[in-house]
C-alpha positions in Angstrom: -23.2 -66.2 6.0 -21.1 -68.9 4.2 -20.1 -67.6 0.8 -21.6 -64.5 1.8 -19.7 -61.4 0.8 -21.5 -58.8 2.7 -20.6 -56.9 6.2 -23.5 -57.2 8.7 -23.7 -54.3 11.5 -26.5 -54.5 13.7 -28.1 -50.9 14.7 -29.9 -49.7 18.1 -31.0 -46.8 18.8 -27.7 -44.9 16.6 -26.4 -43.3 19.1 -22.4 -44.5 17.9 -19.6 -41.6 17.2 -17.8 -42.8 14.5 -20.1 -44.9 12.5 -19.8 -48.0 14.3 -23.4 -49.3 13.3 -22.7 -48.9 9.8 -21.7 -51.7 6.9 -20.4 -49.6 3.6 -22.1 -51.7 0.9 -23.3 -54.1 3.3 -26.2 -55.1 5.5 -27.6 -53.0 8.4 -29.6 -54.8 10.8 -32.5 -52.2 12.4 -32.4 -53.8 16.0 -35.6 -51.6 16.6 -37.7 -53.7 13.7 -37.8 -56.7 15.7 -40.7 -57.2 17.9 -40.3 -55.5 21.5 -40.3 -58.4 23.6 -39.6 -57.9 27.4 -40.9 -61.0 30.4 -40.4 -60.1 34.1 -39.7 -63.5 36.2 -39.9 -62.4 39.7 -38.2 -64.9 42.0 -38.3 -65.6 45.7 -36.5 -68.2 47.5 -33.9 -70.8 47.9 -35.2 -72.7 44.6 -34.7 -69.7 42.3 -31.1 -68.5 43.8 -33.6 -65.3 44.7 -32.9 -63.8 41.5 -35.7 -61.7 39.8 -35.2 -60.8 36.3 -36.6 -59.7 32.8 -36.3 -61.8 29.4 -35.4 -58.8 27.0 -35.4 -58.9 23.5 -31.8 -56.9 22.3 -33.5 -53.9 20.2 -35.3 -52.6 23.2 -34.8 -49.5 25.1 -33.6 -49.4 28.4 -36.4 -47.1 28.8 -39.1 -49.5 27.9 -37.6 -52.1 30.4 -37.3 -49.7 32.9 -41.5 -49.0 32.8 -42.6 -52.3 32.5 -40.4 -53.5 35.3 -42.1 -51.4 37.5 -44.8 -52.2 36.8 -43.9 -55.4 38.7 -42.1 -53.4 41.5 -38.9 -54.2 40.2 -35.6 -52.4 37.9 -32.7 -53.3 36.5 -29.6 -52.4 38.5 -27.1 -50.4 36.4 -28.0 -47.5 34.0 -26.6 -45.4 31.3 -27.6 -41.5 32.0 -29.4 -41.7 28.3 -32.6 -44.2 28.7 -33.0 -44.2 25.0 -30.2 -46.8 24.3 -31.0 -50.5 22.9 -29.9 -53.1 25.6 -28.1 -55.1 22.8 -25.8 -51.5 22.0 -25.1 -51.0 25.7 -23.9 -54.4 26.1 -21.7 -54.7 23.2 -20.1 -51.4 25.1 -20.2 -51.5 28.9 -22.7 -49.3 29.9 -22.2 -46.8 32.9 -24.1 -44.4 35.0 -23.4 -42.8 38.5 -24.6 -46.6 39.8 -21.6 -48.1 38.6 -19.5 -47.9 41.5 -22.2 -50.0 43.4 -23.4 -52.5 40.5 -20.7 -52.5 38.4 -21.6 -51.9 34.3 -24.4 -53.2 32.6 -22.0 -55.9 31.4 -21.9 -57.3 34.8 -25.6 -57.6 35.6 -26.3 -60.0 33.2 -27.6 -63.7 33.5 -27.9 -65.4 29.7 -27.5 -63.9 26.0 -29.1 -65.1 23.0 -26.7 -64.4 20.2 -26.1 -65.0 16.4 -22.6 -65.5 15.9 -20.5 -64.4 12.9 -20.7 -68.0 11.6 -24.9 -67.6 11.4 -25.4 -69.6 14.7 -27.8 -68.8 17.0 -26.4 -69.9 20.3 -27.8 -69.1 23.7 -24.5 -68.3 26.5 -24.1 -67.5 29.7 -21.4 -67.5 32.8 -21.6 -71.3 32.6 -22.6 -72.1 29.5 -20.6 -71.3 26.0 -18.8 -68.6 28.6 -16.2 -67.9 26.2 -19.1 -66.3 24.0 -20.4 -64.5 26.7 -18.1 -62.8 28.4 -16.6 -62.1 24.7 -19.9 -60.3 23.6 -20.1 -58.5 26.4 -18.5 -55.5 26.2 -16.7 -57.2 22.7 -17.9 -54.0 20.2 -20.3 -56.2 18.0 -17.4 -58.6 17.1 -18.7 -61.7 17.9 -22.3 -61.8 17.5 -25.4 -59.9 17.5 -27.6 -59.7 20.8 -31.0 -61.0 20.1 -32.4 -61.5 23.3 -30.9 -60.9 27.0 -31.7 -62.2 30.5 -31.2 -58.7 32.9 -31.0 -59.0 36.7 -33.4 -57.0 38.7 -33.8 -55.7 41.9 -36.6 -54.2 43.7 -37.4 -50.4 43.0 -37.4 -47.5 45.4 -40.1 -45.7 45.3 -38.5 -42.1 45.0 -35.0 -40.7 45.1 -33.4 -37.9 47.3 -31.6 -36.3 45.0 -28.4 -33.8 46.2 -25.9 -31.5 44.1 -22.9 -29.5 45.7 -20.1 -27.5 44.4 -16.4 -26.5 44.6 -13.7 -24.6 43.4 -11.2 -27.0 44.5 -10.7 -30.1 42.0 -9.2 -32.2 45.1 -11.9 -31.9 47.0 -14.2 -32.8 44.6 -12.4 -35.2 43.4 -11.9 -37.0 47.3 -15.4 -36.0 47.9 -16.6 -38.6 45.1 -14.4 -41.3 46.4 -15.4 -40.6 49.7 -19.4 -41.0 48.7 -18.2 -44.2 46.4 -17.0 -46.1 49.5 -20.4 -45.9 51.4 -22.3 -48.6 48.8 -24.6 -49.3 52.0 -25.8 -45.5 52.0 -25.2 -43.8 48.6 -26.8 -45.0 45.8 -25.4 -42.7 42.8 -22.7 -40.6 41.8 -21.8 -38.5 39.7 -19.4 -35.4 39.0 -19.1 -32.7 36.2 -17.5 -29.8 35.5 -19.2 -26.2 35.7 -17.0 -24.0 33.0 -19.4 -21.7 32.4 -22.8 -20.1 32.9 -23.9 -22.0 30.4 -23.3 -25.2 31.0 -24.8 -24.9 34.8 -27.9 -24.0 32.8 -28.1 -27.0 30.7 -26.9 -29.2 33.8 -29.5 -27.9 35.9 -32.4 -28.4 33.5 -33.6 -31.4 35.1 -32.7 -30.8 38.4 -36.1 -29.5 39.7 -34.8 -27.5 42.7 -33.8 -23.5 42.4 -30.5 -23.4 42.5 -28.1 -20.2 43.1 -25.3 -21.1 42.1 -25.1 -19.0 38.9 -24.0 -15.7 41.1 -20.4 -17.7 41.6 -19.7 -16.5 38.5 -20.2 -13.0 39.3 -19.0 -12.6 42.3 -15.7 -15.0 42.2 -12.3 -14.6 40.9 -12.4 -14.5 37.1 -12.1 -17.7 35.2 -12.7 -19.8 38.4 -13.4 -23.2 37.5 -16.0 -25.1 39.5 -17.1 -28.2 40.0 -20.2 -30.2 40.7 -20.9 -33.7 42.9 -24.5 -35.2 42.6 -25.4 -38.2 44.7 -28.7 -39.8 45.3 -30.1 -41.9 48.1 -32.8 -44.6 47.5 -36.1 -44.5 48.9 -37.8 -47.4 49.9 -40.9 -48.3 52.1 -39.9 -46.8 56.1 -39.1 -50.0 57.5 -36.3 -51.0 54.6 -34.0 -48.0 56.2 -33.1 -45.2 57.8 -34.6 -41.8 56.8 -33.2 -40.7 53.6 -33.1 -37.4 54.8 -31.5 -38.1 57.8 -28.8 -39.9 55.7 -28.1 -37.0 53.6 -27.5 -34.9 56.5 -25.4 -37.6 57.9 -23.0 -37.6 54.9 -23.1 -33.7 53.9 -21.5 -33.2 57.1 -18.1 -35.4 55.9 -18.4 -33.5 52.4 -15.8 -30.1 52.1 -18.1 -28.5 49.2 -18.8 -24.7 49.4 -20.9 -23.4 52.0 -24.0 -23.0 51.2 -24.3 -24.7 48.3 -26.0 -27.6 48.9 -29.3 -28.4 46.6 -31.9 -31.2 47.5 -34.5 -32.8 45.8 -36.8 -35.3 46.3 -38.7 -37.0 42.7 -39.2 -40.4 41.4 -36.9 -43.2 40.4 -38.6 -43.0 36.8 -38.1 -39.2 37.2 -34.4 -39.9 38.1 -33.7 -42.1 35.9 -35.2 -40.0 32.6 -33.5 -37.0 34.0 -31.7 -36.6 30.6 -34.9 -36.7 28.3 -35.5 -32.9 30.2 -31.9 -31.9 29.2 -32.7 -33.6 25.4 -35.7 -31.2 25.4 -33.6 -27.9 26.2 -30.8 -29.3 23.5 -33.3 -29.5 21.2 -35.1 -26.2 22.0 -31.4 -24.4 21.0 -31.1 -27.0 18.0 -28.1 -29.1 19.5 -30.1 -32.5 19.9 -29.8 -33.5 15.6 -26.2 -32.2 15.6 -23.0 -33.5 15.5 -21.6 -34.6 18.6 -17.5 -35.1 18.2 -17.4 -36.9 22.2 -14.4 -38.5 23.7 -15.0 -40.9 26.8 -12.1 -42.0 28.7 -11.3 -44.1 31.8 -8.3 -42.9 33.5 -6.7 -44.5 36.6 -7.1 -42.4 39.7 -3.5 -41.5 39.8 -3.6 -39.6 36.8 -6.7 -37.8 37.2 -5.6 -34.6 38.2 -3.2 -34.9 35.3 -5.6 -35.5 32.9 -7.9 -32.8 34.1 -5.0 -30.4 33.4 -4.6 -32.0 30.1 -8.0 -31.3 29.1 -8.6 -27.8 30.1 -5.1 -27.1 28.1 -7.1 -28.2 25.0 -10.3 -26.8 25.3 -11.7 -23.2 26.1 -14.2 -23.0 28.9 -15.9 -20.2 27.8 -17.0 -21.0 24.4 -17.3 -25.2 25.1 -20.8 -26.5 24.1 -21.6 -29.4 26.4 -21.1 -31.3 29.6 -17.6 -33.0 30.9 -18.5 -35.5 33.3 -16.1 -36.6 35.5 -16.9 -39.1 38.5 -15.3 -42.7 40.1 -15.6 -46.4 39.1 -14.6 -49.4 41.3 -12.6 -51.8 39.0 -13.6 -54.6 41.2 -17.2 -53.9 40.0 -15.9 -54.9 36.3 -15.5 -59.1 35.5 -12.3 -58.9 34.1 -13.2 -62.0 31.9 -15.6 -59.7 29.5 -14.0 -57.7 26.7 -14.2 -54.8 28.1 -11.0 -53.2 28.8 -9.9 -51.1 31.5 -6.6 -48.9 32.1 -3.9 -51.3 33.1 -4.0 -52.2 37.3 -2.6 -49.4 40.0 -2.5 -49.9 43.5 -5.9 -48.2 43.8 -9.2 -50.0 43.5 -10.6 -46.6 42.3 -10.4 -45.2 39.0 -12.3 -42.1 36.8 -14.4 -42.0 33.5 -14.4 -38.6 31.8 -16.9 -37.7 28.8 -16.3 -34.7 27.2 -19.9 -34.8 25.6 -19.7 -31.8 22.9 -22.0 -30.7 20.7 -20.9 -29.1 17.6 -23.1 -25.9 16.9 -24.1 -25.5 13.8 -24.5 -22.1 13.5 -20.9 -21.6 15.0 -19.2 -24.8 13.8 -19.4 -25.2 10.4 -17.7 -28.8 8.8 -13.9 -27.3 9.0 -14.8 -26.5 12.7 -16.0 -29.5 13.3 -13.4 -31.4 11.6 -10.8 -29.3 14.1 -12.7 -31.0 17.3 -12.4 -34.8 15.7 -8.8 -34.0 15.3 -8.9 -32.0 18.8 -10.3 -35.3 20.8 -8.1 -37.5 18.9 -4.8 -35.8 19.7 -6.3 -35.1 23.7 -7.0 -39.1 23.8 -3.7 -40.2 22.1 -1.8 -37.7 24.7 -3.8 -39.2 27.4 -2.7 -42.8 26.5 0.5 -42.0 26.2 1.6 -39.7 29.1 2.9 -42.2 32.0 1.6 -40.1 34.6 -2.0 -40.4 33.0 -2.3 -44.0 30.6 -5.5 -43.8 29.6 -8.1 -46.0 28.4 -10.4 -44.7 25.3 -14.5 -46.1 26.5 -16.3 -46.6 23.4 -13.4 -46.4 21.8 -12.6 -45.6 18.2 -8.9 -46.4 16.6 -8.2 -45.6 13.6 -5.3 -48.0 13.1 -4.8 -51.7 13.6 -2.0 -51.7 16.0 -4.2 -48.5 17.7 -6.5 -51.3 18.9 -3.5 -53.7 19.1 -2.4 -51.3 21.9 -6.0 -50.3 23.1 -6.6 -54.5 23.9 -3.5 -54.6 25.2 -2.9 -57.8 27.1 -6.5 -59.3 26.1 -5.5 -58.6 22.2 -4.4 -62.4 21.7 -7.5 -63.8 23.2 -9.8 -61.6 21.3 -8.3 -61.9 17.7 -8.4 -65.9 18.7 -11.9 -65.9 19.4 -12.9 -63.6 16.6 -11.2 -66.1 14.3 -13.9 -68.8 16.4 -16.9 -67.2 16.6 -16.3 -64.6 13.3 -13.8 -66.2 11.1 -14.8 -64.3 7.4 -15.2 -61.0 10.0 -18.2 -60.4 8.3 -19.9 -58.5 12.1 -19.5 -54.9 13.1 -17.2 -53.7 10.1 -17.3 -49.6 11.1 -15.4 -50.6 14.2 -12.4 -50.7 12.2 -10.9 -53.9 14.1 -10.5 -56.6 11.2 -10.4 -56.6 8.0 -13.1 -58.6 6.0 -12.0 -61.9 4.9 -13.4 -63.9 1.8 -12.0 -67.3 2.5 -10.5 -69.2 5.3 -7.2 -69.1 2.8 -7.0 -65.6 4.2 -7.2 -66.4 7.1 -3.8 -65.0 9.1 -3.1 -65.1 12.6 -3.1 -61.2 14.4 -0.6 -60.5 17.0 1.0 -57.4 18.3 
């Protein structure tokens, strides 16, 4: 890069809000053109710390590691919902699912990186070796280096999943519900919660689900503009002598859950099934022409005190009835997060529990033309800026997008110093990840300036 007086973003599977993975007048590295490279080390014993995991290179999907490790009887941890995300994107984000609570994020089920630095040096890191590059890729919004390769833990796969959904009218019980299922790792697998505003949105939540559900007379038969709610949780199957029934274990814990009686739902389908739940909710977007559209999302993590608050907040600035798209709402466990990666989190409460949101809109075309659409940018900007400024709430933006220096000043917060310092080691000329809006580009160490708050 020396001399060089180009911007290089590198480019997964561009699935980025704000145009993250692009380089105005510069270079854009396709992540998918590189050769698809993925080696599965299973491991056994004292000798190999027992770890079993898969050599990836960093265009790949998640998806394509997810069927050649089972091939091999094995699977990564830690998921995103959508399969059809490169492993070097994910991990230059977080990457979250309804596993997280149990796992932690993608970022923290990693074992080695193989990166290309900002300076053009290829460098392989990992928890003991160049660590300060590690963890500062990981999570670290393309800043530092672009993911080549990366070492993935596995564990071994369950064979199939029992799959439940229930729902409520009452936010608090949903809400204590979810925390209650997050704090049985030893039983529950996965959880998740979303928001039911609507007939529609039950539909395209329920797309995947492969069990007949009746909830949709709720809507008919309740008090008008009832908001519900909906908790899904899963429980791994393995071979009969690894546990206790499954189904005996969701009886077990529906008992302790408050939803509304009798909604209950079961399933029983694959991990892959499970897993690739959101290619059958792709297939009905695209069958209405709202998979190739805009989608103006916000994702937040908001500490559980301020949930309630900031559920309130968002239903102030949005109307149920006409809103195209899921809101996801369901616990994390910041001790699940290695607070040494760039990833940032809101600042510490007293409780080891807090919430990601996702407003995941998508902008129909035929109702949403570009003023329309400019009106939900704006919309999710002022509900995020609100959220992170309200005491009661102090939100954090995931996959965030500021578009101000001192916006990501603030959004760092107490890791800002570090992560300006080793941008200035590892990407002095900031020539990496230009559409995050972070640094400015630099043509000489001369202009080189020291950033602080």
């Amino acid at each position: 890069m020396k001399g060089a007086r180009v911007t290089v973003a590198a480019r997964g599977a561009g699935h980025s809000i704000h145009g993250q993975a692009q380089a105005l007048d510069g270079i854009v590295v396709e992540m998918d053109s590189m050769a698809p490279n993925i080696k599965i080390h299973r491991r056994k014993g004292e000798a190999s710390n027992g770890f079993s995991y898969a050599d990836v290179s960093g265009g790949t999907l998640w998806v394509d590691l997810l069927k050649e490790s089972l091939r091999h009887g094995l699977a990564p941890r830690s998921w995103t919902d959508y399969l059809y995300l490169s492993i070097g994107g994910t991990l230059s984000n977080g990457g979250i699912s309804g596993q997280t609570f149990k796992h932690g994020p993608q970022i923290s089920n990693v074992l080695q990186l193989d990166v290309v630095t900002g300076r053009g040096e290829a460098v392989t890191c990992s928890p003991t070796e160049r660590s300060d590059l590690f963890n500062a890729v990981l999570g670290g919004l393309g800043q530092f280096g672009i993911i080549t390769s990366a070492r993935i833990l596995l564990e071994e796969a369950p064979k199939k999943v029992k799959w439940v959904r229930v729902f409520y009218d009452d936010f608090k019980a949903f809400t204590q519900d979810q925390e209650l299922l997050v704090s049985m790792p030893d039983k529950v697998d996965y959880v998740e919660g979303f928001v039911v505003l609507n007939e529609q949105s039950l539909h395209s939540s329920s797309v995947a689900f492969p069990s007949q559900m009746a909830f949709n007379s709720q809507f008919h038969s309740g008090p008008p503009n009832t908001l519900y709610y909906c908790i899904e949780f899963a429980i791994h199957e393995y071979q009969p002598s690894r546990q206790s029934n499954p189904g005996q274990v969701v009886e077990e814990i529906s008992k302790k859950l408050r939803f509304m009686n009798p909604h209950i739902y079961k399933a029983e389908v694959t991990y892959f099934d499970f897993l690739n739940r959101v290619t059958m909710e792709e297939m009905g977007l695209r069958s209405r022409g709202l998979w190739d559209v805009p989608h103006p999302w916000l994702n937040m993590f908001v500490p559980k005190s301020g949930i309630t608050h900031f559920k309130d907040l968002l239903l102030e600035n949005i109307s149920p009835s006409d809103f195209e798209g899921p809101i996801l709402i369901y616990p994390l466990l910041r001790d699940k997060w290695d607070q040494d990666t760039s990833a940032v989190l809101p600042e510490p409460d007293s409780d080891n529990v807090m919430y990601t949101v996702g407003m995941l809109r998508s902008a129909n075309p035929d109702t949403c033309r570009d003023d329309c659409l400019r009106s939900q940018v704006r919309q999710s900007r002022r509900l995020a800026e609100a959220a992170m400024a309200d005491n009661r709430i102090r939100a954090k933006q995931y996959l965030a997008h500021h578009p101000t220096r001192l916006g990501w000043v603030q959004h760092f917060g107490g890791k800002w110093e570090r992560f300006a310092a080793l941008k200035r080691v590892y990407d002095p000329l900031c020539v990496l990840a230009p559409g995050q809006g972070i640094f400015e580009r630099k043509y000489s160490l001369k202009d080189l300036t020291v950033i602080s708050s």
